[in-house]
N, C-alpha and C positions, 0 to 999 in steps of 0.2 A: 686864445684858449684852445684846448684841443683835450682828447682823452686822454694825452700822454701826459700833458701838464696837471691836467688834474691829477692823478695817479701818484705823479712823480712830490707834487708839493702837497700833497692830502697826508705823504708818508712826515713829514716834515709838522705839519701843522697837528696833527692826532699824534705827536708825539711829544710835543710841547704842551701839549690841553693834556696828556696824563702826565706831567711833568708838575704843571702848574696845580691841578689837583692833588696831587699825593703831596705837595710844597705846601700848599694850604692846610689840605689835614695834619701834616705832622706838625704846624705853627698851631695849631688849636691841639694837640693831644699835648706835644710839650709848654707849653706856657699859657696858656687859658681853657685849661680844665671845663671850669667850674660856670663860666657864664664872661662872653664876650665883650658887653656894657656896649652892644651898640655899633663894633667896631667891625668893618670891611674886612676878611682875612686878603682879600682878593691883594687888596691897597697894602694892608698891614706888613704883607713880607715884604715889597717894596723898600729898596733904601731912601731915608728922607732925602738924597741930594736927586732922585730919579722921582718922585710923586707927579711931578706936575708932568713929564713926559709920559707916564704911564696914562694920565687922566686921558691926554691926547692921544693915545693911540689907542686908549679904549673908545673913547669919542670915537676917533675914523674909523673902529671897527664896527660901531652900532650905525654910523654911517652907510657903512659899507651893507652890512646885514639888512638896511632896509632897504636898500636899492636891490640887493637882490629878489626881499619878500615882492617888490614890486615888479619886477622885471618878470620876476617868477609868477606870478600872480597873471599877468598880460601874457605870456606863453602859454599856460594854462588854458587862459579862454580863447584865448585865438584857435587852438587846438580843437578844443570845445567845438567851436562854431565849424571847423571842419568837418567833425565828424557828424556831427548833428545833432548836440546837446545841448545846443545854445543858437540863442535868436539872433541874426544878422545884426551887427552893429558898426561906428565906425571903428574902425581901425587902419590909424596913420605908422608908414614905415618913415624911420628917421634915418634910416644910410640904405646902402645897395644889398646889403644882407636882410635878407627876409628876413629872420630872427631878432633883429631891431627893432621893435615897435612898441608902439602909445597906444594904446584904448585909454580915452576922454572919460569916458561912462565907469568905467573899473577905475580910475585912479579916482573920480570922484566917491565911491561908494567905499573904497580903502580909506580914505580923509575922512569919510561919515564916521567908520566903523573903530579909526582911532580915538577920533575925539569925543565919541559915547565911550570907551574902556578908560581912559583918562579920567573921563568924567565920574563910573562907575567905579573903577577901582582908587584913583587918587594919587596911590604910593607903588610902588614896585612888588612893598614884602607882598601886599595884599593880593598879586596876582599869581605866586608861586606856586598855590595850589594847583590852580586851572593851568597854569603853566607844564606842571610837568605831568598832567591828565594828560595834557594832548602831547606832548613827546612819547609819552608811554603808547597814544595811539597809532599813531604815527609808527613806532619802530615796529608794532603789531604788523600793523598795515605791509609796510614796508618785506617785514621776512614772508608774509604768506605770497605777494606780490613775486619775494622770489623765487620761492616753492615752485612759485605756475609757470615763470620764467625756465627754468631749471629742468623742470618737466613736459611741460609740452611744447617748450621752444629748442631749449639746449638734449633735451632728451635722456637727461643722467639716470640711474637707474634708482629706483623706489628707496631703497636701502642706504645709498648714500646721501639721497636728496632728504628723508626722512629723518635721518642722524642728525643733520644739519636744523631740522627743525626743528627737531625735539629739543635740541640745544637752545636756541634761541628764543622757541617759547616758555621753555622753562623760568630764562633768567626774565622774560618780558611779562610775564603772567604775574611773578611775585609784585614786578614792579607796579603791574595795575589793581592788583589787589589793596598794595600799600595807598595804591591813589583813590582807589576806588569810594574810600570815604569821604573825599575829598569834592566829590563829585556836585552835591549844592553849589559849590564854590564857583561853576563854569557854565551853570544854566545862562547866563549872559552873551558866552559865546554859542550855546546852541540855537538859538534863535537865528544866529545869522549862517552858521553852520547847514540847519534845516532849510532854509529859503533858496540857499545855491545848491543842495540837493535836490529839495523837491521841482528848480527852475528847471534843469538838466533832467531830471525824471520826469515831467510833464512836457517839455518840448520832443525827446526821444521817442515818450511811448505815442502821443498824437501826433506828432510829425509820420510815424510808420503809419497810423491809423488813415488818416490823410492818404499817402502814398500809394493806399491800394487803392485808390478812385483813381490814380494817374493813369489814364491810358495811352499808348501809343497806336495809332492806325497807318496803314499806307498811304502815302501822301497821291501815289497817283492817278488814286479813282478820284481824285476830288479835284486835278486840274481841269478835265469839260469843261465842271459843275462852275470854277472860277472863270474863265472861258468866256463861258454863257453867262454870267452875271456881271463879268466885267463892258460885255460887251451892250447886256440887255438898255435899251431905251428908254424902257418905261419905270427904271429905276433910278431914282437921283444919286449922285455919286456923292459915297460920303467921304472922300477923299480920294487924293492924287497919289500919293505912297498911302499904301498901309500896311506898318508894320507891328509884328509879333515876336516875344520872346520866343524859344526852343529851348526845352533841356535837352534835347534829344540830339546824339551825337550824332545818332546816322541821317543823312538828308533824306533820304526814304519814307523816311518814317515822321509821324508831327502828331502832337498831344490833339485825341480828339475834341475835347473844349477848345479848341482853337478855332477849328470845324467850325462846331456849332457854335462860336460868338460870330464868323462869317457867316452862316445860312440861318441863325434861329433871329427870332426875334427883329430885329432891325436889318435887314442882307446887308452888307456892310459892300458897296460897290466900289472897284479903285481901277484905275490905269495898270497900276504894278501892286502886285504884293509880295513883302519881303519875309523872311523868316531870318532870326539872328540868331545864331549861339555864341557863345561869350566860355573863353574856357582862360584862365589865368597859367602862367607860366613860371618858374623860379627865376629867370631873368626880372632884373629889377626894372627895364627900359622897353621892355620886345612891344612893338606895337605890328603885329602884320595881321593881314587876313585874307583870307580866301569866297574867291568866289564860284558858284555854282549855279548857270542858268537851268533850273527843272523846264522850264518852259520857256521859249525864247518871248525876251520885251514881255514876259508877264507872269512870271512865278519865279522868285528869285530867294536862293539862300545867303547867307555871307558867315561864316564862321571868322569868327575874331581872336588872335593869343595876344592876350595884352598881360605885360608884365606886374608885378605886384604894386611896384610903386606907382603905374600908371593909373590917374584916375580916367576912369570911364565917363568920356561925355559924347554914348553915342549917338547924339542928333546930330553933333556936327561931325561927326567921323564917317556916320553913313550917308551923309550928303556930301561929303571928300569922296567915298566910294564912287555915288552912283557920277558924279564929276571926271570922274578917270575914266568910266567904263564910257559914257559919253565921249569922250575925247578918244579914246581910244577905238572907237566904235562898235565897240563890245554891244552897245544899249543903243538902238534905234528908234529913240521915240521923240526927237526934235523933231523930225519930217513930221510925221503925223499928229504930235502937239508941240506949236509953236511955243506956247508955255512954258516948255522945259527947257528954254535955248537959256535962261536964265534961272535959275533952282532957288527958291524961296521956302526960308522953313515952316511957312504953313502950309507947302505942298503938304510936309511928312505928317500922319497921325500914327502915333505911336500906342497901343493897345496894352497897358498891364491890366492882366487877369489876377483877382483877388475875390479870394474865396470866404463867404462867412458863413454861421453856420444857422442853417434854415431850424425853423420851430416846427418842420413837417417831420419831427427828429422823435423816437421813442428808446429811450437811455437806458442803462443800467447804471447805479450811483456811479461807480468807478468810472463808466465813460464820458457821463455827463462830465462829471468832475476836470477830467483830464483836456476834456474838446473845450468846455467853457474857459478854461486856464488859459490855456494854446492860444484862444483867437484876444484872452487879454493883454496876454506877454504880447503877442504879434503886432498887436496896438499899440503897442509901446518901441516896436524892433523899430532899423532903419528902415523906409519905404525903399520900392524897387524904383520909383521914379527920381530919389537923390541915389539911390546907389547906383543906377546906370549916367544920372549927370543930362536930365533930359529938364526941357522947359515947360512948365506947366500949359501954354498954350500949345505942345506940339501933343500933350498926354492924354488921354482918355483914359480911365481907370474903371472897368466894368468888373460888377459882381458877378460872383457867382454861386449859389445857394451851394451849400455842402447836405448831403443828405445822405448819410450814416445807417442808420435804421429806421426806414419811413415806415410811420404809422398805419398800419394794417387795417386795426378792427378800433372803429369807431362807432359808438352804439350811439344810434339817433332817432328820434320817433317825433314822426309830423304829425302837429297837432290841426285838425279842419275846425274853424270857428264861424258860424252861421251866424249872417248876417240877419241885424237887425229893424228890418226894414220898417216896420210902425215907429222902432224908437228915434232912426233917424230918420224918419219925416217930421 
């Protein structure tokens, strides 16, 4: 496939669909006026020695048309989840082109959402209404889409781009007007219409909401501070590696909740601490990474390009790492821990941060609404400990309150209750 073939066989294929069309109407104006009794125009012009070829090749084309709704449908959301209107899910690549792919989760909800319409409508005629609602919508959609296109990407001028509209809504306005009565007939599909809107509107608008708590700090006033704690005595060490995600592309820099999961609450004591970022590649195979000592044998970053199809399983990739650097002598801490002359995965603890949302919270409806939604979709997302491919004994998974608009003014009056001292004696 490519631009040109589309182009080139689109002119080929829309010229046979008004071929076949204007064939059809003129077999119904000339020879069945009056009332069809039931019969297919489609089939009817058809020669009898050609029917059952026709069946087949309309068969392989409804074939065909659902593989695309479905392929089209998994592009869609994969895109989705890119940009950030959709909650991490799996998604499996079936060849070396990225543009190949199975989402599990989506083909199962297309099989729900067929076999309710099946069920609901029965027969074909009975979906023609709702049927050509949504085309009417769709081409709506589609001309204003090129309006924006045309204008603030190709840059044509008001006048010619406007002409073009006017044209197009013109003829697409009658169409929905004609449909517009039609419109009881599709409440079936808006149901499910509304649920992948409002999923993609409540992950967007809280996912932002969210992102302004993210902060970034410089990572290196806080090497001493690991330093001193890695070295302190009177703190039990809560492990040998301890590692933590990074969104954060610059090594300089590291999300302050990372901070404070190391100094608040529990000091979290280690030998080595690691920072990972993970950044995906259009290569379907690329497995490299890079290393970075912030602090020699004790504050270490590792940037990872792993290619699409590669699944991430990085417990054992970053113990292949710290194995090289060992071997290589990059990492000097066999002499001083005999321990590490043999690397075992329960040296590594692996840190996901996961955020829920605290009741220290005072809402407005719309954001209550949106944050409550957000952390129940996210319940349901993949977890970041199968998306990175880690073992549950090497995991630790700590919370962390979300606190949006904390409660200010809480009105409280202490009550003094004098004690009753004759009655209890």
């Amino acid at each position: 496939m490519g631009r040109k073939n589309i182009r080139v066989s689109w002119i080929f294929v829309k010229t046979t669909l008004l071929l076949n069309y204007l064939g059809q109407g003129a077999w119904v104006l000339l020879q069945h006026t009056d009332n069809l009794n039931g019969v297919n125009p489609f089939f009817a012009i058809v020669p009898h020695g050609l029917i059952l070829a026709s069946v087949i090749i309309a068969t392989a084309a409804s074939i065909i048309a659902s593989q695309a709704l479905i392929s089209g449908s998994f592009t869609l959301i994969n895109e989705a989840i890119s940009l950030g209107f959709w909650p991490r899910i799996n998604v499996k690549y079936l060849s070396n082109i990225r543009g190949q792919i199975y989402i599990p989760s989506i083909n199962w909800i297309l099989f729900v959402g067929c076999a309710l319409v099946l069920l609901y409508f029965r027969t074909s005629e009975a979906m023609t209404a709702a049927y050509g609602f949504s085309i009417t919508i769709a081409m709506l959609m589609t001309t204003f889409l090129m309006f924006y296109f045309l204008r603030r990407i190709k840059h044509w001028p008001f006048w010619i781009v406007g002409a073009i509209l006017t044209v197009f809504v013109c003829v697409e306005t009658s169409f929905f007007i004609a449909n517009a009565v039609k419109l009881l007939k599709r409440l079936f599909f808006l149901v499910f219409e509304i649920g992948l809107i409002s999923t993609m509107y409540i992950w967007y608008k809280a996912r932002n909401i969210t992102q302004r708590f993210l902060t970034f700090v410089p990572l290196e006033k806080y090497i001493p501070m690991l330093e001193t704690l890695s070295k302190d005595a009177t703190v039990p060490k809560y492990s040998t590696h301890l590692i933590y995600f990074t969104r954060s592309p610059n090594s300089k820099m590291i999300e302050e909740r990372i901070m404070n999961s190391i100094f608040d609450n529990i000091e979290k004591k280690a030998q080595l601490y690691w920072f990972i970022h993970i950044e995906r590649t259009d290569d379907p195979f690329t497995i490299e990474y890079g290393v970075e000592e912030i602090q020699d044998d004790k504050v270490i970053r590792v940037d990872f390009r792993l290619g699409f199809r590669v699944q991430p399983k990085i417990g054992l990739m970053l113990r292949r790492v710290v194995q090289e650097m060992i071997t290589s002598k990059e990492l000097d801490i066999v002499s001083r821990y005999p321990i590490f002359s043999h690397i075992r995965p329960s040296d590594f603890k692996f840190v996901i941060m996961k955020r829920f949302l605290s009741y220290d919270n005072e809402f407005s409806v719309r954001e209550g609404f949106l944050l409550n939604a957000f952390f129940t979709i996210s319940g349901m997302a993949q977890s970041e400990k199968n998306a990175f491919g880690l073992d549950s004994n090497q995991t630790v998974v700590e919370y962390e309150p979300l606190v949006v608009n904390p409660i200010t003014n809480i009105k409280m009056k202490r009550a003094f209750y004098k004690r009753d001292t004759e009655s209890d004696a």
